[in-house]
C-alpha positions as CSV (number, residue, x, y, z in Angstrom):
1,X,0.0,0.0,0.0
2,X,1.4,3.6,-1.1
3,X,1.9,6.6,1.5
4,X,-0.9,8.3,0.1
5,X,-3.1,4.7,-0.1
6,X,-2.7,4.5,3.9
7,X,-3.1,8.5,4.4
8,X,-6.9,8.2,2.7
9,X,-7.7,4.7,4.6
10,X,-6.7,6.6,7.9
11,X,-8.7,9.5,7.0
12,X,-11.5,7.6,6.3
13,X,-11.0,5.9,9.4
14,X,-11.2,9.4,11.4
15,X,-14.7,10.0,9.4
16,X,-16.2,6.7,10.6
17,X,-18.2,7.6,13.8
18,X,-17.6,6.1,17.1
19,X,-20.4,4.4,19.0
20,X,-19.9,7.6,21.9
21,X,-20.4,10.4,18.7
22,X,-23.4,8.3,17.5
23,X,-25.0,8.7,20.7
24,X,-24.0,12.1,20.9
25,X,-25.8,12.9,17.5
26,X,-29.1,11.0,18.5
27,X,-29.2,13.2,22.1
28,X,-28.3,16.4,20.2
29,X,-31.2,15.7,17.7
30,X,-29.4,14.9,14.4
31,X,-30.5,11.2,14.6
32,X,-33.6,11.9,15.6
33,X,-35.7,9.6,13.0
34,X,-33.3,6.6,14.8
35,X,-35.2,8.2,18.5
36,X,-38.5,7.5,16.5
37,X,-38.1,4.2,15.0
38,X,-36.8,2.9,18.3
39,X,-39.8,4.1,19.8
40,X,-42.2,2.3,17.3
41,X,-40.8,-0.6,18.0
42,X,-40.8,-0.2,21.6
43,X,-44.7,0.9,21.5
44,X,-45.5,-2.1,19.2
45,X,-43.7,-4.5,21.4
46,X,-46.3,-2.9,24.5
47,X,-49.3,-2.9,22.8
48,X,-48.6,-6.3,21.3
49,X,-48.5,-8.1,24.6
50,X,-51.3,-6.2,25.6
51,X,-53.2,-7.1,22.5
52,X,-52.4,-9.5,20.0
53,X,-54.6,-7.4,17.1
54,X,-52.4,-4.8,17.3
55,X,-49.9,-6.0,14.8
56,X,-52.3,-7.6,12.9
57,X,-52.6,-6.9,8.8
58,X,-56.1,-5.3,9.4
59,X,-55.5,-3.2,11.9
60,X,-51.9,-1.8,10.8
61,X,-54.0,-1.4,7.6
62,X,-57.0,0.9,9.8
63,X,-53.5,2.5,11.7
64,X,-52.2,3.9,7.9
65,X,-55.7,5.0,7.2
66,X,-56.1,6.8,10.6
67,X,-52.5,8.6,9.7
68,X,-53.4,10.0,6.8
69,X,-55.1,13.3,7.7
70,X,-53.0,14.0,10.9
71,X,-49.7,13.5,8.3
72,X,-51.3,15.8,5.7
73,X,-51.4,18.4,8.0
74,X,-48.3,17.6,9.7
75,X,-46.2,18.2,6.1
76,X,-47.9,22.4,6.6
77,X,-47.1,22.2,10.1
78,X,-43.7,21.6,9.6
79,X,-42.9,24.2,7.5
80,X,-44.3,26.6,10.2
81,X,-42.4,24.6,12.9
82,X,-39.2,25.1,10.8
83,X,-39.7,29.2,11.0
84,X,-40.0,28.5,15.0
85,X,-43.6,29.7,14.7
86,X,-46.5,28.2,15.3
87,X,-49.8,28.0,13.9
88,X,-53.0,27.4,15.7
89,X,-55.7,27.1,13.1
90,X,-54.7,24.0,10.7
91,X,-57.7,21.7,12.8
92,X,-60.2,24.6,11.9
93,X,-59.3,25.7,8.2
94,X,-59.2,21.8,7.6
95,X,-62.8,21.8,8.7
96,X,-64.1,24.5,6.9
97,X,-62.3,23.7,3.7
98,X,-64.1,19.9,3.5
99,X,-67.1,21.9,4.7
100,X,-66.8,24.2,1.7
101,X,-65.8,21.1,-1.0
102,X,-69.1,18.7,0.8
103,X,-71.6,21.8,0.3
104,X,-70.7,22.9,-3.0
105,X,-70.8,18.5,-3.9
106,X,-74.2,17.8,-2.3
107,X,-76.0,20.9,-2.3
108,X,-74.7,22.8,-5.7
109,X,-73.9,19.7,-7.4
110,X,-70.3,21.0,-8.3
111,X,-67.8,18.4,-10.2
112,X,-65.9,16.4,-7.5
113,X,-62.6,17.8,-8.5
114,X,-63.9,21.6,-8.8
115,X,-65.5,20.9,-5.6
116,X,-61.8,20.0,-4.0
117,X,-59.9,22.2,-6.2
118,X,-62.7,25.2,-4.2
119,X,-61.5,23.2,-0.9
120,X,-58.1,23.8,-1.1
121,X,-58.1,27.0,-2.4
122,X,-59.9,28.3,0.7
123,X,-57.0,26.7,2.7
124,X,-54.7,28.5,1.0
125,X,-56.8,31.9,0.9
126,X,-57.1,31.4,4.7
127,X,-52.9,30.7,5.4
128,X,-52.1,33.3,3.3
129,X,-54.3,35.8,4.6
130,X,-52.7,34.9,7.7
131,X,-49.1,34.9,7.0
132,X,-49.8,37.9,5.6
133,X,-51.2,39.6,9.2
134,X,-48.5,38.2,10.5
135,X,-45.7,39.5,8.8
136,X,-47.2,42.7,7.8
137,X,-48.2,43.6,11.3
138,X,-45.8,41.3,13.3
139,X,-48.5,39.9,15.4
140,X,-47.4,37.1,17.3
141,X,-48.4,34.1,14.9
142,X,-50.1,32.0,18.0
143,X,-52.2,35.4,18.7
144,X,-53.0,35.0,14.4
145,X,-54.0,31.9,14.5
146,X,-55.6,31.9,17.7
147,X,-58.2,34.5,16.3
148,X,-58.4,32.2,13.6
149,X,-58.8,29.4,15.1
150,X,-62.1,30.8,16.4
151,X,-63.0,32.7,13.2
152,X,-63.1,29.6,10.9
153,X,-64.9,27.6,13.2
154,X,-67.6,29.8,13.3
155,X,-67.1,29.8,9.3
156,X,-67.5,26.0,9.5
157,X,-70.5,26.4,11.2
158,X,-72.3,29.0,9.1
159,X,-71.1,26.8,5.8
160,X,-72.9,23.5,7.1
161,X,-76.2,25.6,7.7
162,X,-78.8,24.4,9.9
163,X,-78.1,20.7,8.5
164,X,-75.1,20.5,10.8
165,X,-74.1,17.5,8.6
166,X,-73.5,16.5,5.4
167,X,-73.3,13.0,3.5
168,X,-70.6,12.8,1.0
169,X,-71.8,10.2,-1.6
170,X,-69.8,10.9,-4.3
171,X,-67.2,7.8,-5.4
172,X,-64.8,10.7,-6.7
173,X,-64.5,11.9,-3.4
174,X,-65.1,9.1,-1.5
175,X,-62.5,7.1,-3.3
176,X,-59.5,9.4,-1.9
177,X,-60.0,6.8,1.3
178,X,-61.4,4.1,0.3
179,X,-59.7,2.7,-2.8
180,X,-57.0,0.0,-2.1
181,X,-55.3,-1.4,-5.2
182,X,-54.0,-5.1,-6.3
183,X,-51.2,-6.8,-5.3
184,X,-49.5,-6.4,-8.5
185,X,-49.9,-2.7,-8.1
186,X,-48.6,-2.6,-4.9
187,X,-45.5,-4.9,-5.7
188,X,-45.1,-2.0,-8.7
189,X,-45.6,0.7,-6.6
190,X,-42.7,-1.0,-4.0
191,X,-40.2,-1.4,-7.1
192,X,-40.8,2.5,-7.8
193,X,-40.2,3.6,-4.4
194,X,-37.0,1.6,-3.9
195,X,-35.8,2.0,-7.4
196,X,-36.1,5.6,-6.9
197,X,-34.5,5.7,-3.4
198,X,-31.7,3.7,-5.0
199,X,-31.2,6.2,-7.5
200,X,-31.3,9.0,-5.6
201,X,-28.7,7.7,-2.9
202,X,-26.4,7.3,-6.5
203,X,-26.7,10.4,-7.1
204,X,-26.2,12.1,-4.2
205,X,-22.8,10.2,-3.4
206,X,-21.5,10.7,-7.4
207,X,-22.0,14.4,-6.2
208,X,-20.1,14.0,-3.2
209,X,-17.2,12.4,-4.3
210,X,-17.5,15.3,-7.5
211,X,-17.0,17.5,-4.6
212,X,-14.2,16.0,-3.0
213,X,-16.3,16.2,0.6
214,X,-15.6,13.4,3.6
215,X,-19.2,11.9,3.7
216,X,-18.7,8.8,1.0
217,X,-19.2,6.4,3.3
218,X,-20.7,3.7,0.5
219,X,-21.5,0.9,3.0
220,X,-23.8,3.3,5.2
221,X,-25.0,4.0,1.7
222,X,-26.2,0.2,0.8
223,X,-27.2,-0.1,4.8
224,X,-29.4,2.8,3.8
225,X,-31.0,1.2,0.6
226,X,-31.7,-2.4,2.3
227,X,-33.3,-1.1,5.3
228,X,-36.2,1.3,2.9
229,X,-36.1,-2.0,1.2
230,X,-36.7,-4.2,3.8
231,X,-39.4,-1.5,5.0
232,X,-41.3,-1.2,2.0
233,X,-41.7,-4.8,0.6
234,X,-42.3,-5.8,5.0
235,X,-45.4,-3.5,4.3
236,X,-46.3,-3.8,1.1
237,X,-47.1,-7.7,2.2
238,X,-48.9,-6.6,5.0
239,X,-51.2,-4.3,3.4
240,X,-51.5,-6.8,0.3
241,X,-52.2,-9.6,3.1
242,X,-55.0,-7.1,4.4
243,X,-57.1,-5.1,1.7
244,X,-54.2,-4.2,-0.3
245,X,-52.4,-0.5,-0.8
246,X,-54.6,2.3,-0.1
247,X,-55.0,5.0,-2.5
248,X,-54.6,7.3,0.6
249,X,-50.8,6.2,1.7
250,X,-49.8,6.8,-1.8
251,X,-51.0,9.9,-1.3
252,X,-49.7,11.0,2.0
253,X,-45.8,9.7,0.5
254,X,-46.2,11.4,-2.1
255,X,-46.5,14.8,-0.5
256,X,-44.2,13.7,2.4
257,X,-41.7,13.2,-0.5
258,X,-42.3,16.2,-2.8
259,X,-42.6,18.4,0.4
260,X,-39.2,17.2,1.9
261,X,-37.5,17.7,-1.7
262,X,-38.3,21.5,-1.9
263,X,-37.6,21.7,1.6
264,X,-34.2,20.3,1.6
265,X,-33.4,20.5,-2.5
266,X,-34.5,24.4,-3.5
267,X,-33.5,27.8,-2.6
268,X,-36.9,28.1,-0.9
269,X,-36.4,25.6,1.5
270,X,-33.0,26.8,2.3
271,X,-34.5,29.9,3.0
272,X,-36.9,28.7,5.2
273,X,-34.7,26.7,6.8
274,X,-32.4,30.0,7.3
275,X,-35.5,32.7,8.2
276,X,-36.3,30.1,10.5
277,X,-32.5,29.5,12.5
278,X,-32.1,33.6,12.1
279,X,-34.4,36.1,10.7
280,X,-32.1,39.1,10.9
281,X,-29.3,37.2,9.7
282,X,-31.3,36.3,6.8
283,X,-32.5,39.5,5.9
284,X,-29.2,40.5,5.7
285,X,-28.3,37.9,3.4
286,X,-30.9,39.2,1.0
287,X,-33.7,37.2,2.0
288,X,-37.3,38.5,1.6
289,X,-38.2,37.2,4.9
290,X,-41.8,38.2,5.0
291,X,-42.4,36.6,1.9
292,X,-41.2,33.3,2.8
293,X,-43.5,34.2,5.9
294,X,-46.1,34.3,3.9
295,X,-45.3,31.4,1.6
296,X,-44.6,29.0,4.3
297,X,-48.4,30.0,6.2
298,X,-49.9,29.3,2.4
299,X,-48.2,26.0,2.2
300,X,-49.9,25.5,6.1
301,X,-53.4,26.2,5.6
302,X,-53.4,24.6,1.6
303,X,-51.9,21.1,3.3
304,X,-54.6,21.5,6.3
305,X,-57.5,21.6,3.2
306,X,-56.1,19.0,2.1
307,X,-56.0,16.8,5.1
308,X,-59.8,18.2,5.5
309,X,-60.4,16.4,2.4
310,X,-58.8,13.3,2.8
311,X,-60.8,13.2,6.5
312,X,-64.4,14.1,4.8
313,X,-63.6,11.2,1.9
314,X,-63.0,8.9,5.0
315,X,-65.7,9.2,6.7
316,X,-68.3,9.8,4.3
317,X,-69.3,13.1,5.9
318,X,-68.9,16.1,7.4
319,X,-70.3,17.6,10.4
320,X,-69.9,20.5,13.1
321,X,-66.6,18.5,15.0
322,X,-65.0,18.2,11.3
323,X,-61.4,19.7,12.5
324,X,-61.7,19.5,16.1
325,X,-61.5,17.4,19.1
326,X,-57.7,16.5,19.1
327,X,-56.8,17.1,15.7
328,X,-55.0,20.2,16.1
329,X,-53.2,18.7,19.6
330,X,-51.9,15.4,17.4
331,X,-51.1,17.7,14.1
332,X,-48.9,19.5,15.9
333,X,-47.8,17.1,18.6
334,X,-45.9,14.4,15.5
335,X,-43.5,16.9,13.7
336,X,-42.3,17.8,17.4
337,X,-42.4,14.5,18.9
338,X,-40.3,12.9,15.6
339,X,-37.6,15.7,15.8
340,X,-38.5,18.9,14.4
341,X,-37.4,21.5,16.7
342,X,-40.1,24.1,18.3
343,X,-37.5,26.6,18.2
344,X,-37.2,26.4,14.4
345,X,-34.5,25.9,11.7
346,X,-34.6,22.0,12.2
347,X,-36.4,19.7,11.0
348,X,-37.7,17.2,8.1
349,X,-41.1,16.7,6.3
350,X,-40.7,13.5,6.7
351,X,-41.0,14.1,10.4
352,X,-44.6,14.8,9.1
353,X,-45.1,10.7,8.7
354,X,-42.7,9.4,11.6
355,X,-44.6,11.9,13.9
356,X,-48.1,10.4,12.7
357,X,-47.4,6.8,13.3
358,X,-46.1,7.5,16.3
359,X,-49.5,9.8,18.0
360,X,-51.3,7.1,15.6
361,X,-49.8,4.0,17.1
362,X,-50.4,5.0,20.3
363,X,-54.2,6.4,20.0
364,X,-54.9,3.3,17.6
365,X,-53.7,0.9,20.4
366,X,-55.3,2.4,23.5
367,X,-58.5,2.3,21.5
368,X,-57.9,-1.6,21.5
369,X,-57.5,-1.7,24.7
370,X,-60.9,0.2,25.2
371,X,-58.9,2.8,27.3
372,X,-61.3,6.4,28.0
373,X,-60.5,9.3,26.1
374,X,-59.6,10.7,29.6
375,X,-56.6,8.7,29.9
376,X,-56.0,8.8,25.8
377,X,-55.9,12.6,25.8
378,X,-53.4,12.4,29.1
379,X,-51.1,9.8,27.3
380,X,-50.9,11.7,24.1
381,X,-50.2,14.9,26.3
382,X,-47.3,13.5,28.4
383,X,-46.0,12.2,25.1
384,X,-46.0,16.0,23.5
385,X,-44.4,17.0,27.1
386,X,-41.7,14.5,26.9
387,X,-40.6,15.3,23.1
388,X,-40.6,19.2,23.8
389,X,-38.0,18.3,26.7
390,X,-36.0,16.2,24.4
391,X,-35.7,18.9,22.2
392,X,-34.7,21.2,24.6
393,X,-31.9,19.2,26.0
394,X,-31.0,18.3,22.9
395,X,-30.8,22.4,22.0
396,X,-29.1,22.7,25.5
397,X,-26.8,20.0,24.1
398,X,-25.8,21.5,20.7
399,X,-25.1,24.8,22.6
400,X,-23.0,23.5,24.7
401,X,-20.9,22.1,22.3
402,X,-20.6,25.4,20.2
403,X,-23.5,24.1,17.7
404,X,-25.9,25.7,16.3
């Protein structure tokens, strides 16, 4: 072996992490998704023994289903999460906007996708409306949304009318839940996912050794690949075992995916990502802070009509507690709980998913165990409590070692 043979092995030796900096990394936060996982397993281990339906194909089938709206949402609430603000209202402008598609459905007899297209642009009227007080005005966002939170409910209320509820009957609409494809289909839809996983790992480590930086480790590369792998075929068969692949997972992925991608791959994201870590420092840089304000409460209230949707197709209806009850709590409660930071500038979309399962899991298995919503809302509550502390130490942690 040449001098300059053993100089790269030992410098790639001084890359590799020790077990002490990988712990160090998942306290501080930067691991945060291996906190999560971890987690899962440990809460499917619990309610297992408790009940053996928990793992079961139907009912992880029901737990993606459940997901679905609270993950929707969660992709708008990170954004906000990722400016360190906050926004109240996502639970009530989800409400109002399915309240908005069902009416114009049933009672005007609108075109299904008009009828959502109407939806979501009222989500989007409503976040942007509100970013825009906000960063016009500099209102506290909470104190924003707060208002709003009350305005649109009473919104929700005078769109439903009298009726209070509403029936959704048509398959167009309905279909957004309630379609679940073939196997074959599924088995397709698994060789696109990891086929383009696989690719995009390629890529970004041909890029990386273009740029001559230190991070080419390729086995963690190819242990990356086969555990997705492992992931998506593992539930693939499960929900092909069940009913097959909802129409509604590919759905939620796919946003999770294109969300994450122009949150981590375009200037935009960048610059929420730096608005978010420090405003003033980014205006300096050039930055039109108060339109990525703005932007980022659109991108909140659009994703909560959405969500609205998805809900409404769900359950066939939509009534007066469309967007309430612990919607709001759980929306906001997964980002935080699976690693994105309160205090903003850190974060993933895909927190938006690992969040969900988590509030999901837990809620899905105390209602198999038949426990009260008393003790349901207390768990999920402690849960919340228990992430925001994390994240605090693991800020705590990161300042004390001179991190950001």
């Amino acid at each position: 072996m040449s001098a300059t043979e053993a100089a790269t092995a030992e410098e790639a030796n001084e890359r590799r992490p020790t077990t002490g900096e990988t712990v160090r990394r998942i306290v501080q936060g930067d691991l945060s998704s291996v906190r999560v996982v971890l987690g899962l397993i440990v809460i499917a281990v619990i309610f297992q023994v408790q009940e053996d339906r928990f793992l079961s194909a139907e009912n992880l089938t029901n737990l993606m289903l459940q997901i679905t709206t609270i993950g929707l949402i969660s992709v708008g609430v990170v954004y906000v999460l990722l400016l360190g603000e906050i926004d109240l209202s996502v639970g009530a402008v989800s409400g109002l906007s399915a309240a908005v598609m069902a009416v114009l459905s049933v009672k005007h007899g609108w075109n299904a996708y008009l009828a959502i297209a109407a939806a979501v642009a009222v989500g989007a009227a409503i976040g942007c409306l509100q970013g825009s007080l906000f960063s016009r005005f500099a209102v506290p966002s909470f104190v924003v949304t707060l208002a709003g939170l009350l305005a649109w409910e009473g919104a929700l209320l005078q769109v439903l009318g009298k009726t209070g509820s509403l029936n959704i009957t048509d398959p167009k609409i309905t279909g957004l839940a309630n379609i679940f494809y073939s196997d074959t289909v599924g088995w397709i839809f698994a060789a696109v996912i990891i086929g383009v996983y696989g690719a995009a790992l390629a890529v970004g480590y041909r890029r990386r050794v273009a740029a001559g930086l230190g991070d080419t480790n390729l086995i963690s590369m190819i242990v990356r690949f086969v555990l997705l792998a492992a992931i998506v075929i593992a539930a693939v068969a499960i929900l092909n075992s069940d009913r097959g692949v909802p129409l509604a997972v590919m759905i939620l992925l796919a946003f999770v995916v294109g969300m994450e991608y122009v949150a981590k791959q375009t200037s935009f994201g960048r610059h929420v990502f730096a608005v978010g870590g420090n405003a003033e420092a980014a205006r300096r840089a050039g930055i039109h802070v108060n339109r990525v304000r703005v932007a980022v409460f659109t991108i909140a209230g659009t994703m909560a009509a959405i969500g609205g949707v998805m809900a409404a197709s769900r359950l066939f209806a939509v009534n007066q507690n469309s967007g309430g009850n612990e919607l709001l709590l759980l929306a906001i409660a997964g980002p935080v709980i699976a690693g994105t930071s309160l205090f903003g500038g850190r974060g993933s979309v895909w927190t938006a998913l690992l969040g969900a399962l988590v509030i999901g899991s837990i809620s899905n298995g105390m209602d198999l165990l038949s426990l009260s919503s008393a003790v349901k809302l207390m768990v999920t509550g402690g849960v919340l409590l228990l992430a925001v502390l994390v994240d605090a130490v693991a800020r705590q942690q990161r300042q004390t070692s001179g991190r950001v």
